[in-house]
SEVO-457522 format. One record per residue (C-alpha): residue in three letters; residue number from 1; x, y, z negated. Coordinates in Angstrom, 1 decimal. Each point is the difference from the previous one (the first is absolute). Example, Ala and Ser with C-alpha at 12.3 -4.5 7.8 and 13.67 -1.06 7.14 Angstrom:
<atoms>
   code   pos        x        y        z
    ALA     1     12.3     -4.5     -7.8
    SER     2      1.4      3.4      0.7
</atoms>
This chain:
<atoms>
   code   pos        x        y        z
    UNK     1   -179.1     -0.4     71.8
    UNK     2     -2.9      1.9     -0.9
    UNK     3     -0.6      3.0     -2.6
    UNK     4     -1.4     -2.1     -2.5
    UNK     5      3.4     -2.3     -0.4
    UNK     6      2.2      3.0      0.4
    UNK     7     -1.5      1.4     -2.9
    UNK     8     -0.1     -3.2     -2.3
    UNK     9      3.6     -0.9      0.9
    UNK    10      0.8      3.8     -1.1
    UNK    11     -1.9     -0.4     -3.3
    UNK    12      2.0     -3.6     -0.1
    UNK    13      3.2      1.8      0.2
    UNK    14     -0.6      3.0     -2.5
    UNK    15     -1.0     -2.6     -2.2
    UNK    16      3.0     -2.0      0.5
    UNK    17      2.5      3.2     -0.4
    UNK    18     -1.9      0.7     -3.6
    UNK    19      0.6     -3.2     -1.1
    UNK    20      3.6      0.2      1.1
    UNK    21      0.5      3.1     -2.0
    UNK    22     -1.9     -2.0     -2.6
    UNK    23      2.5     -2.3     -0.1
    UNK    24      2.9      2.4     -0.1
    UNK    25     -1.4      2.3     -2.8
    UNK    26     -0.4     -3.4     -1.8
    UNK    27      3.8     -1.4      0.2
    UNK    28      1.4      3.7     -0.5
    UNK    29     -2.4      0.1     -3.3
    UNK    30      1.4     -3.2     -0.8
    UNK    31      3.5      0.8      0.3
    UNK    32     -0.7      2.6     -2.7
    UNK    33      2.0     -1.6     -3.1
    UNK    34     -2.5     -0.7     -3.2
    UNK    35      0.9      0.8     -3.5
    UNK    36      1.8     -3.6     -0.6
    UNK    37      2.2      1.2     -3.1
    UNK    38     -1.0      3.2     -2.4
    UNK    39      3.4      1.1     -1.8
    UNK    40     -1.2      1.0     -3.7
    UNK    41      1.9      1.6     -2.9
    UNK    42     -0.9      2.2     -3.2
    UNK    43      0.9      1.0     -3.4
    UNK    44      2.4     -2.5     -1.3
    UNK    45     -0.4      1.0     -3.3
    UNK    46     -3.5     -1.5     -0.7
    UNK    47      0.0     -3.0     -1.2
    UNK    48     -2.7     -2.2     -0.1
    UNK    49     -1.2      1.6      3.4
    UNK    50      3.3      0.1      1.5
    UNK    51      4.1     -0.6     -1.0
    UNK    52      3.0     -0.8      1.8
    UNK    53      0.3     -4.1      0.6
    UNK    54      2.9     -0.9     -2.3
    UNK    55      0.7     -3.2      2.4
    UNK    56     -0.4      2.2      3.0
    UNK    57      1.1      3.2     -0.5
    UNK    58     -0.8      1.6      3.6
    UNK    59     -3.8     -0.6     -0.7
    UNK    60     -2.7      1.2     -2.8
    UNK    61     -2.6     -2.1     -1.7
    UNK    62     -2.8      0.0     -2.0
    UNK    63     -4.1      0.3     -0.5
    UNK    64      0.1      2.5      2.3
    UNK    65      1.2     -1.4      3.4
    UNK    66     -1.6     -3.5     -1.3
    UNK    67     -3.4      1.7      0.6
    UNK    68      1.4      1.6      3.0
    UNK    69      1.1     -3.6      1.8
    UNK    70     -3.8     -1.6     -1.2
    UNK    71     -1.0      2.9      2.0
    UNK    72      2.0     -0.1      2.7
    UNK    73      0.4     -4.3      0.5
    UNK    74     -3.6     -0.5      1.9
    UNK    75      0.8      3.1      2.0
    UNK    76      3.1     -1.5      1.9
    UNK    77      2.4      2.2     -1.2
    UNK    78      3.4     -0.4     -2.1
    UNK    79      1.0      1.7     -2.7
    UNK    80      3.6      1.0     -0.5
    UNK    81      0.5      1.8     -3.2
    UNK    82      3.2      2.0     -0.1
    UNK    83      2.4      1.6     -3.3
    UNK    84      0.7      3.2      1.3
    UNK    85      1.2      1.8     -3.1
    UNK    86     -1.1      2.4     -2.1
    UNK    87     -4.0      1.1      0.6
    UNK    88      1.1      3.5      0.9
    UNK    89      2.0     -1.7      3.2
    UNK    90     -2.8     -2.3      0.7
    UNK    91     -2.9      2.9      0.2
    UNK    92      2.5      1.8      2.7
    UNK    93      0.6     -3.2      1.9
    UNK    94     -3.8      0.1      0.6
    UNK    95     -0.1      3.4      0.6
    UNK    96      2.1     -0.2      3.1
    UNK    97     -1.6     -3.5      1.1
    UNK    98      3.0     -2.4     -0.8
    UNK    99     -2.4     -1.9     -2.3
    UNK   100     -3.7     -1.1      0.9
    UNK   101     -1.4      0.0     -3.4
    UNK   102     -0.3      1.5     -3.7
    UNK   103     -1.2     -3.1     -2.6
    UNK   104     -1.2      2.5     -2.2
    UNK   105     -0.1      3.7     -0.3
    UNK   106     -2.0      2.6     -1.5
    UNK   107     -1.7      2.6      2.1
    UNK   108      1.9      3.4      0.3
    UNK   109     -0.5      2.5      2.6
    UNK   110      3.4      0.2      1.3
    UNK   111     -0.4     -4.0      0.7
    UNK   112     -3.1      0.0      1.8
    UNK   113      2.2      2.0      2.6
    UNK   114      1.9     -3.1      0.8
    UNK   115     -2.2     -2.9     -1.3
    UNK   116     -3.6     -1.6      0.8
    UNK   117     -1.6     -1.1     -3.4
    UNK   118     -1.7     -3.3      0.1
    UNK   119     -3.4      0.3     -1.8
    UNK   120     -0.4     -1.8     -2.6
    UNK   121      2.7      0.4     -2.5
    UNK   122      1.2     -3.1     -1.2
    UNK   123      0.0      1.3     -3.6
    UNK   124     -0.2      2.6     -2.5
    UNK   125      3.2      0.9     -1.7
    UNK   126     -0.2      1.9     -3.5
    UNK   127      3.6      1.9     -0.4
    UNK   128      1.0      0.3     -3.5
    UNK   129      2.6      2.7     -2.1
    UNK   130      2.2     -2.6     -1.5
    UNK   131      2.5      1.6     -2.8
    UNK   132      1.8     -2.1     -2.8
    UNK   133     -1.7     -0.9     -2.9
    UNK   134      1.9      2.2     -2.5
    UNK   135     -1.0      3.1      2.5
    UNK   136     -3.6      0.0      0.2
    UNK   137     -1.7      2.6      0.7
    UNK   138     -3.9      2.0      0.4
    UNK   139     -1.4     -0.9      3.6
    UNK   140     -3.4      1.1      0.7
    UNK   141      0.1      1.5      3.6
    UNK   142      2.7      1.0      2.3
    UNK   143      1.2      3.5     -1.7
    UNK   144      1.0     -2.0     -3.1
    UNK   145      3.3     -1.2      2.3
    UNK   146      0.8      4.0      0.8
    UNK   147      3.2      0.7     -1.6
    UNK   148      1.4     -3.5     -0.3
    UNK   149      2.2     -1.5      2.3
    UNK   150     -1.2     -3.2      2.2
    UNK   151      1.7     -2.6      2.6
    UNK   152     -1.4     -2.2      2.5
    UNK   153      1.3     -1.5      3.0
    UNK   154      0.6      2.1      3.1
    UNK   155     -2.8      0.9      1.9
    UNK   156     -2.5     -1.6     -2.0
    UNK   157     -3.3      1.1     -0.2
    UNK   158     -2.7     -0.5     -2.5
    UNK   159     -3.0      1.9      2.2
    UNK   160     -0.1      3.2      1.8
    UNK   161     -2.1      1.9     -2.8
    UNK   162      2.9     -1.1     -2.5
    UNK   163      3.0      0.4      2.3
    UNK   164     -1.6      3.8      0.8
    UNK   165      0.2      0.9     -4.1
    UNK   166      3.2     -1.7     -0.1
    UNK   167      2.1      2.0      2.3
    UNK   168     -1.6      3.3     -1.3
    UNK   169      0.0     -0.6     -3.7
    UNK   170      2.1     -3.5     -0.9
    UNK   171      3.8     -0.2     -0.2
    UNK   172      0.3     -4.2      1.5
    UNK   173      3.2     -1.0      1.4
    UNK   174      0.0     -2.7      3.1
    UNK   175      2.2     -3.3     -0.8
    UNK   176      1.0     -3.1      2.2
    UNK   177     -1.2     -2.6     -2.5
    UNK   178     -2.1     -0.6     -2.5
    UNK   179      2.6     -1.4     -2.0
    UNK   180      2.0      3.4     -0.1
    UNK   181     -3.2      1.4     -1.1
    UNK   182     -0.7     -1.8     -2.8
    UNK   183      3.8      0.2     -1.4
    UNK   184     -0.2      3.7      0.2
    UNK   185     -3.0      0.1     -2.3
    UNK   186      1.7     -2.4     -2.2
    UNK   187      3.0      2.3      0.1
    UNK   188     -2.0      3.0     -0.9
    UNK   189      0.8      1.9      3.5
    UNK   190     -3.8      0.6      0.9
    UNK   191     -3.1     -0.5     -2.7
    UNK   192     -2.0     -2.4      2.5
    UNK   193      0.2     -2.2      3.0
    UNK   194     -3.2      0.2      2.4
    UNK   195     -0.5     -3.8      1.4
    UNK   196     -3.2     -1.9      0.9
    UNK   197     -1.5     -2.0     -3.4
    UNK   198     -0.3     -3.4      1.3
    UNK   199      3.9      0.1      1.6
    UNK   200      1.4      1.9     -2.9
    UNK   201     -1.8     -2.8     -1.7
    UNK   202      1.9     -2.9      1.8
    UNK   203      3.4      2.0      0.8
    UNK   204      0.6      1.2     -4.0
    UNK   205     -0.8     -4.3     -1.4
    UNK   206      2.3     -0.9      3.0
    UNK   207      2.8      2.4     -0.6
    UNK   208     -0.5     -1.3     -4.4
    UNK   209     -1.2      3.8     -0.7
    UNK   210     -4.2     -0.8     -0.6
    UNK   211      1.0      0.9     -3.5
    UNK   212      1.7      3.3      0.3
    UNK   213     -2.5      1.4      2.3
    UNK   214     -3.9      1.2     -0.1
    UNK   215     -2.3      1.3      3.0
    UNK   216     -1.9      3.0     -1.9
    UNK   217     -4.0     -0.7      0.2
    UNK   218     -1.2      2.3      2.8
    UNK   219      1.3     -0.5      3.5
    UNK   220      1.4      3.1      2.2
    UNK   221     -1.7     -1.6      3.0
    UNK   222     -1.9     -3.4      0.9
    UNK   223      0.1     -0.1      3.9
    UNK   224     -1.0     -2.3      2.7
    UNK   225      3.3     -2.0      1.4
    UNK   226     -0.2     -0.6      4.0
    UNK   227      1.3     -2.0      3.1
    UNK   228      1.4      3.0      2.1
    UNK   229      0.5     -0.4      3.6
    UNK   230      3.0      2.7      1.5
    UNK   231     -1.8      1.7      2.8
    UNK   232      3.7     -0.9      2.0
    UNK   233     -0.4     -3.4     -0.4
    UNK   234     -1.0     -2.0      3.3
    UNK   235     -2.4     -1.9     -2.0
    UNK   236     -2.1      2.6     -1.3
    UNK   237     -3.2     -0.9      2.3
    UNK   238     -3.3      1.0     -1.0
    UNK   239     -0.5     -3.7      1.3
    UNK   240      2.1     -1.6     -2.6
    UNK   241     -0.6      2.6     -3.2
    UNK   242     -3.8     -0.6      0.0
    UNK   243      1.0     -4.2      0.2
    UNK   244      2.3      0.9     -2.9
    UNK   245     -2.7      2.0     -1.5
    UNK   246     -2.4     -3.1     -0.3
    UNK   247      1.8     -2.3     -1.7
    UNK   248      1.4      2.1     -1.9
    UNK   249     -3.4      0.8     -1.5
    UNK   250     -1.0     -3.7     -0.1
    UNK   251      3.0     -0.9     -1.9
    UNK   252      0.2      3.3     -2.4
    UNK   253     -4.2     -0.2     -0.9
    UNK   254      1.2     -4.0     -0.8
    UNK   255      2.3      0.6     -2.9
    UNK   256      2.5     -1.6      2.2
    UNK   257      3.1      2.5     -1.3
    UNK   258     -1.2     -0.3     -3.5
    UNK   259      1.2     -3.8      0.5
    UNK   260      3.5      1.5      1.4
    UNK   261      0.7      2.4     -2.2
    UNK   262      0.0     -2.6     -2.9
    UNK   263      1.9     -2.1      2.3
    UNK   264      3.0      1.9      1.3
    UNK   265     -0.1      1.5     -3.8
    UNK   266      1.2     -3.3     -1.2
    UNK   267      2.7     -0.2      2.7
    UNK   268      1.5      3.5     -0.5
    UNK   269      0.0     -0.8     -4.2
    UNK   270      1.7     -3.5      0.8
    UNK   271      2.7      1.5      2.8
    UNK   272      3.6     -0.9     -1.4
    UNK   273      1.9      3.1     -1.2
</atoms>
């Protein structure tokens, strides 16, 4: 055999071995499992973006994750939507990675510890002071709430520049529902309930209290709402957030949850007591 065919059938069999190892990098890539399901929850007092499903009570519906299975349909992946409880128990379920993703939350510093915000937000969400009609008040700016006493569900937050002059200067108590919230106003137990205008809106006419309530003019905070990845979750690929981020674009610059909102409003109103 002469040099020349020692050589090629050496070249032959280096080749052969890298194709080998091709081939073996390939299946153990393969056997990698994809994101095939993305396990979502969030605040399940928010109606029309989100409320627990009165005909299935394990799961949450609304504008919210509609958007987020328009998104998600051409992409392959499924959406389960899960009632966890109360939105304080929901933000620590992502926080330790039992839960994939956030379908809606404000930006705060301690959050961006455990979540990836996907840019961008899906909305804009004005909160409002709401106080009974017969117990309205002056509200220009923030200070104009020092010395009164507020409630608002657990762990809510209306912005980090609010939330700051809040827990320095502001006397708010956390609640588990909205509800509770309202019925202490009513009762006289705290002079105003802080709640976001367009589901204050919608929760008040549902609950028959749209005529004992007002949102005062000026809004403590009007923040962007986002799709929040926990930085646990298996399916929080840069891969699969900039796919996300796309559509989600597409749909948001389209008006397409303008079209939602009006029509998950008119399911919440028309829910059976």
């Amino acid at each position: 055999m002469s040099v020349h065919t020692k050589q090629t059938l050496a070249v032959s069999a280096r080749f052969f071995m890298f194709l080998v190892a091709l081939v073996v990098l390939g299946k153990a890539g393969a056997a990698e499992p994809a994101c095939e399901t993305l396990t979502v929850s969030g605040n399940p007092e928010y109606p029309p973006l989100l409320w627990e499903d009165p005909r299935n009570p394990e799961h949450l519906t609304g504008a919210a994750t509609a958007l987020l299975a328009e998104i998600l349909e051409p992409l392959g992946v499924k959406l389960e939507v899960q009632s966890l409880g109360s939105w304080a128990r929901v933000q620590r379920l992502a926080r330790v990675g039992e839960l994939d993703m956030i379908a809606g939350a404000f930006i705060t510093s301690e959050r961006i510890r455990y979540m990836d915000y996907l840019l961008p937000p899906f909305t804009r969400v004005p909160a409002s002071v709401w106080v009974p009609k017969d117990q309205v008040f002056e509200y220009r700016h923030w200070p104009d709430l020092q010395g009164k006493q507020g409630v608002t569900l657990i762990n809510n937050s209306f912005g980090q520049g609010f939330d700051r002059y809040a827990e320095k200067h502001l006397q708010i108590v956390g609640v588990r529902t909205i509800e509770q919230s309202f019925a202490m106003a009513l009762a006289g137990r705290v002079d105003y309930v802080l709640y976001e205008r367009l589901q204050g809106q919608v929760k008040l006419q549902r609950l028959g209290l749209a005529e004992k309530f007002i949102a005062l003019d000026v809004p403590v905070s009007n923040e962007g709402l986002f799709f929040t990845f926990s930085k646990s979750s298996k399916c929080n690929t840069f891969e699969l957030r900039e796919r996300i981020a796309d559509r989600l674009y597409i749909l948001t610059n389209s008006g397409r949850l303008d079209e939602l909102v009006s029509e998950y409003t008119a399911r919440y109103m028309f829910l059976r007591p």
